[in-house]
Residue, then its C-alpha position, 0 to 999 in steps of 0.5 A: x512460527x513460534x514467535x508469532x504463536x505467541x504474540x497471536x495468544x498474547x493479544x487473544x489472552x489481552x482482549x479476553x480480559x474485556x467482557x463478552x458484552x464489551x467486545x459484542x460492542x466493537x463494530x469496526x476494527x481497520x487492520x493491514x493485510x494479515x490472515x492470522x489477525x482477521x482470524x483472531x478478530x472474528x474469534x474475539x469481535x464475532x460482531x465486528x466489521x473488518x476495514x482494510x487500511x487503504x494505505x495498506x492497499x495502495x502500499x501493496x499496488x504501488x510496490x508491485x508498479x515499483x518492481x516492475x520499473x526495476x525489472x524494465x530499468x534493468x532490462x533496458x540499459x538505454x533508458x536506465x537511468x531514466x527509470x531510475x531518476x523519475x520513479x516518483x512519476x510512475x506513483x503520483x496521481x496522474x492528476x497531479x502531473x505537471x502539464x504546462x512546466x517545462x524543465x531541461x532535463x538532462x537524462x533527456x537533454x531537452x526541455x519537457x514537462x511531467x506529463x510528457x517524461x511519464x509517457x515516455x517511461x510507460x511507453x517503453x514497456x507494455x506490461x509497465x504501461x498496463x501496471x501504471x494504468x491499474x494503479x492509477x485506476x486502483x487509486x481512484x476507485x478509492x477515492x471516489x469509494x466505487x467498489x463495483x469499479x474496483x473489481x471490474x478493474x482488477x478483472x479487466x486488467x488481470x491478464x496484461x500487467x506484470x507478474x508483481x502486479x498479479x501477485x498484488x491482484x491475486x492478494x487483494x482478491x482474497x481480502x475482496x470482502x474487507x475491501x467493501x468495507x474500506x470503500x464503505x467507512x471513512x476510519x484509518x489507521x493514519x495516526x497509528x502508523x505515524x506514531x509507530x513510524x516515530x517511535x521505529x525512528x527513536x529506537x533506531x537513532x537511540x541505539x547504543x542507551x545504556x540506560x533503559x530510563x534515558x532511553x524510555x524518556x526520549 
């Protein structure tokens, strides 16, 4: 992509106006999933420690879980709309399940609680089940900063998900290196990903400016 060419010797050209010694300095760079930017990081900071955003890794996961449920909702016209409804269940973290409320859900047309309708959902498809069970897992080894669980997870899983979620795994087996590193340091790109959120927005709602200086200022 000739784009993409330039914008890689565009950075390359932006980094090498910092001295060697400058550059030798940087020791962590935390980046998303993205082979052409880890080249051009060990080209530019040989020294420097790669960290994966964790919310990079968790976004890669929970969007495979996502397109397994659509592909199950799709399949299953009887519980469809289930599916479809409580699809936010499948991504929280199952220790923030509600347990003790009971609501009258009218998909269900009786009382339940979070816990029980997550059952419910997962217990329809065993490949859904497997793939909830990997996210779930995936999120807590991130939390409690356990690499060596994360790979025995990803491996003991492999052959049960879905097709999405061996994808996702095929994907964070080749990064498995940088992923140590994630465990290993506290940084992220939060703040970043908050502000170039925010600007997405002001561009997008700021469609139409005819003057740049108006548009600049907002």
């Amino acid at each position: 992509d000739i784009v993409e060419d330039r914008r890689l010797h565009v950075l390359k050209e932006y980094f090498l106006r910092y001295s060697k010694k400058a550059r030798d300095a940087v020791k962590t760079i935390v980046i998303d999933m993205y082979s052409p930017y880890i080249s051009l990081i060990h080209e530019v900071f040989p020294k420097a420690e790669i960290v994966l955003d964790k919310f990079h890794i968790l976004q890669l996961f929970s969007r495979a879980l996502n397109k397994t449920r659509i592909n199950v909702m799709n399949r299953d016209k009887k519980n469809y709309n289930k599916l479809k409804k409580y699809w936010k269940l499948l991504l929280k973290d199952q220790t923030k399940l509600d347990y003790k409320n009971y609501k009258y859900h009218r998909c269900f047309k009786k009382h339940m609680c979070e816990v029980e309708i997550l059952h419910y959902l997962i217990d329809l498809d065993s490949e859904l089940k497997a793939s909830y069970e990997l996210y779930q897992y995936v999120q807590h080894c991130i939390k409690i900063k356990d690499f060596e669980l994360l790979k025995k997870t990803l491996e003991n899983k492999q052959n049960i998900v879905s097709s999405y979620m061996k994808t996702a795994i095929k994907t964070i087996n080749k990064y498995i290196n940088y992923v140590e590193n994630t465990l290993k340091y506290d940084y992220n790109n939060g703040i970043l990903e908050g502000i170039n959120n925010k600007i997405k927005v002001i561009k997008r709602i700021s469609f139409g400016y005819r003057s740049f200086y108006h548009f600049r200022n907002r």
